[in-house]
C-alpha positions as CSV (number, residue, x, y, z in Angstrom):
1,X,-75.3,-25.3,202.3
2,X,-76.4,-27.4,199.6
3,X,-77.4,-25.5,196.2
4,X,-81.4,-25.9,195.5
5,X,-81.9,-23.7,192.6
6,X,-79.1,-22.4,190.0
7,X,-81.4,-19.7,188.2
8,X,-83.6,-18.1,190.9
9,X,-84.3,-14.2,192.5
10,X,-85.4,-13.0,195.5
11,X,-87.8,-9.9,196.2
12,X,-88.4,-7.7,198.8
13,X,-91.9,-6.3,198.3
14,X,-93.2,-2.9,199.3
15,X,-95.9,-0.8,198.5
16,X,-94.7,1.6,195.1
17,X,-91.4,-0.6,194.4
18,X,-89.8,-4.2,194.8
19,X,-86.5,-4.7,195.0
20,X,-85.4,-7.8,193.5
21,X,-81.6,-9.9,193.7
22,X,-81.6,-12.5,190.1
23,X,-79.0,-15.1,190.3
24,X,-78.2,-17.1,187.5
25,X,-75.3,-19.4,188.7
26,X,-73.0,-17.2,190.5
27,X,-73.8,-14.0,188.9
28,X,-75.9,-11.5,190.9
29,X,-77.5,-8.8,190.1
30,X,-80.1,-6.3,192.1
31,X,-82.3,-4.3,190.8
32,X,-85.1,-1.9,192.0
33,X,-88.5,-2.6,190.0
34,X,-91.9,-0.6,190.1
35,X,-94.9,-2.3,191.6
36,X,-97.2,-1.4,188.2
37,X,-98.4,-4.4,186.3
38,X,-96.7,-3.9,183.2
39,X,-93.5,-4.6,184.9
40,X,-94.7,-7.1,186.9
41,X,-95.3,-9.1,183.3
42,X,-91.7,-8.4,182.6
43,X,-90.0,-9.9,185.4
44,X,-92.7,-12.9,185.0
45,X,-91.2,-13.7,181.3
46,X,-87.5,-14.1,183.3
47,X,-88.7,-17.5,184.3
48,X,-87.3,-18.4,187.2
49,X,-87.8,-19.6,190.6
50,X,-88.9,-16.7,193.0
51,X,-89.0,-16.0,196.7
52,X,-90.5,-12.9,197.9
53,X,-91.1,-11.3,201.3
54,X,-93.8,-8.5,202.3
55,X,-95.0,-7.4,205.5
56,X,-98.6,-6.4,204.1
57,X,-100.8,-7.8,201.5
58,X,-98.6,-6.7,198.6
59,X,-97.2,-9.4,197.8
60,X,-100.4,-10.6,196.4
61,X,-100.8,-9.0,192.7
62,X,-97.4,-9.9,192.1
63,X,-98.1,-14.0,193.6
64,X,-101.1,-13.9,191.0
65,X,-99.0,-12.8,187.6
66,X,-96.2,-15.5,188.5
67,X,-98.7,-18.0,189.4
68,X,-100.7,-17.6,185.9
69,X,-97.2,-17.3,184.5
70,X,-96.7,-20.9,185.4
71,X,-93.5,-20.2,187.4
72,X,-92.8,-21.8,190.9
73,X,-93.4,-18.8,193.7
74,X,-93.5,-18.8,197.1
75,X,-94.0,-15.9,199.8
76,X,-91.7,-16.3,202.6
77,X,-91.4,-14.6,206.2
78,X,-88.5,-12.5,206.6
79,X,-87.9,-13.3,210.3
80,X,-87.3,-17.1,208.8
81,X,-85.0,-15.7,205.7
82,X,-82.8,-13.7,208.4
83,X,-82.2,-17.5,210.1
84,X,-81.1,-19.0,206.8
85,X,-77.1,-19.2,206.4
86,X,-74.9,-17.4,204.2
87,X,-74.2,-13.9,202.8
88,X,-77.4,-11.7,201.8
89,X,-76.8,-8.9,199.4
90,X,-78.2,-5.3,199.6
């Protein structure tokens, strides 16, 4: 698979926590954030590309303070992140 993005992180979104995988080339690192805004802010200054995933509409606060942060965000569907290949981390 070719290699889009060297300093990205994924998120998987919920209602009181996110938990998030960073990759900056091939160091990984996962991490279990809270939902409030002040940490949303935080992982916004990490500028990076992000990827995030949520079944209900929480996904949204968190679109909004990367979008105004002026970093490249997109909510994807999990069934279509499952068909991707290659090894997912926990």
């Amino acid at each position: 698979m070719k290699k889009v993005y060297d300093n990205c992180c994924g998120i998987d979104v919920h209602k009181k926590f996110m938990v998030a995988c960073f990759i900056h080339g091939k160091e990984q690192e996962v991490r279990e954030l809270g939902a409030i805004t002040r940490e949303l802010l935080e992982l916004a200054k990490q500028r990076r590309m992000v990827a995030m995933e949520s079944t209900a509409s929480y996904w949204k606060p968190l679109y909004n303070i990367l979008e105004s942060s002026g970093l490249n965000a997109m909510v994807v569907n999990a069934r279509h992140m499952k068909a991707v290949p290659g090894k997912k981390r926990m």
